[in-house]
C-alpha positions in Angstrom: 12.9 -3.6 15.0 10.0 -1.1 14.0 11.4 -0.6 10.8 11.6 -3.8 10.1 8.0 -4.3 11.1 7.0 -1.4 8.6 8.4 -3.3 6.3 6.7 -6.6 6.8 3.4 -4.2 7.1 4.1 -2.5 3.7 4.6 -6.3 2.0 1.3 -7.8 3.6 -0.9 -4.2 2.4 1.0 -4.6 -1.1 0.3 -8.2 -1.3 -3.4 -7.5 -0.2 -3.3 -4.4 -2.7 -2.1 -6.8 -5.3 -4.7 -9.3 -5.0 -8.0 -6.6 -4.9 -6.8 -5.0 -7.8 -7.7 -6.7 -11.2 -5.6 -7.0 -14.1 -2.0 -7.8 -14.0 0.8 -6.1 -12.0 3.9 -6.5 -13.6 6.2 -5.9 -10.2 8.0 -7.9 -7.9 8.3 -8.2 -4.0 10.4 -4.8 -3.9 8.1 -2.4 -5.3 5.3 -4.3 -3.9 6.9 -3.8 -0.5 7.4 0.1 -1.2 4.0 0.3 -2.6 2.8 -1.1 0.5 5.0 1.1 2.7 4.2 4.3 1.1 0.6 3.7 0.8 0.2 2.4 4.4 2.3 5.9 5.0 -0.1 8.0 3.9 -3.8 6.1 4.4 -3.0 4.7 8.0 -2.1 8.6 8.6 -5.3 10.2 6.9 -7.4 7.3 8.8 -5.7 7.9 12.1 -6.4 11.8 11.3 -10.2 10.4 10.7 -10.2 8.8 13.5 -8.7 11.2 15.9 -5.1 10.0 16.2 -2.5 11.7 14.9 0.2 8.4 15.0 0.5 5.2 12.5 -0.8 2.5 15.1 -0.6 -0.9 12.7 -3.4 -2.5 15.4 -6.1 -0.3 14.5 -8.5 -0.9 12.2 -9.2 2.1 10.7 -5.5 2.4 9.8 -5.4 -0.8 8.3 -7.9 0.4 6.2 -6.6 3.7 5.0 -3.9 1.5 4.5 -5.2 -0.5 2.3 -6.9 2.2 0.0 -4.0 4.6 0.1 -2.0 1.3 -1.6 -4.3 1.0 -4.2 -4.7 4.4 -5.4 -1.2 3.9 -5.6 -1.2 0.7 -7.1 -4.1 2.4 -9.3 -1.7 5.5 -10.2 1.2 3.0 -11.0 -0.7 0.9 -13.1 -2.0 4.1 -15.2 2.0 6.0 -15.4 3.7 2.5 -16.0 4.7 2.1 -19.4 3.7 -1.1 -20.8 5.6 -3.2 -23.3 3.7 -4.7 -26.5 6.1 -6.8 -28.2 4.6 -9.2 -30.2 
């Protein structure tokens, strides 16, 4: 069941990462899921760290946050590295 919960997590912060971000994402609910799940990995860690816990607790805020950012660096990092079609 937790992993199956991280999943659901990584959707809703991809989704959320989707929608702050402007321009257009060209993905679909997979990589917005694994976008979600590995930025949530590694911001709800660095804000646990922050705030002085060393687990990935999806209730606190500060994780949620760190979450958040970490998915749109990544979303940020994607968007720059993604090749882009220009057919006309």
């Amino acid at each position: 069941m937790h992993v199956i919960g991280f999943i659901i997590f990584g959707l809703i912060v991809g989704l959320i990462a989707r929608a702050l971000m402007p321009g257009r994402q060209p993905m679909g609910f997979i990589l917005t899921a694994i976008l979600g799940m590995a930025g949530s990995f590694v911001g709800s860690y660095i804000g646990g760290m922050i705030h002085g816990q060393g687990d990935m607790v999806t209730t606190d805020p500060y994780n949620w946050i760190g979450a958040l950012l970490g998915s749109l660096v990544l979303l940020f990092l994607y968007g720059m590295f993604a090749k882009r079609s220009t057919t006309v």
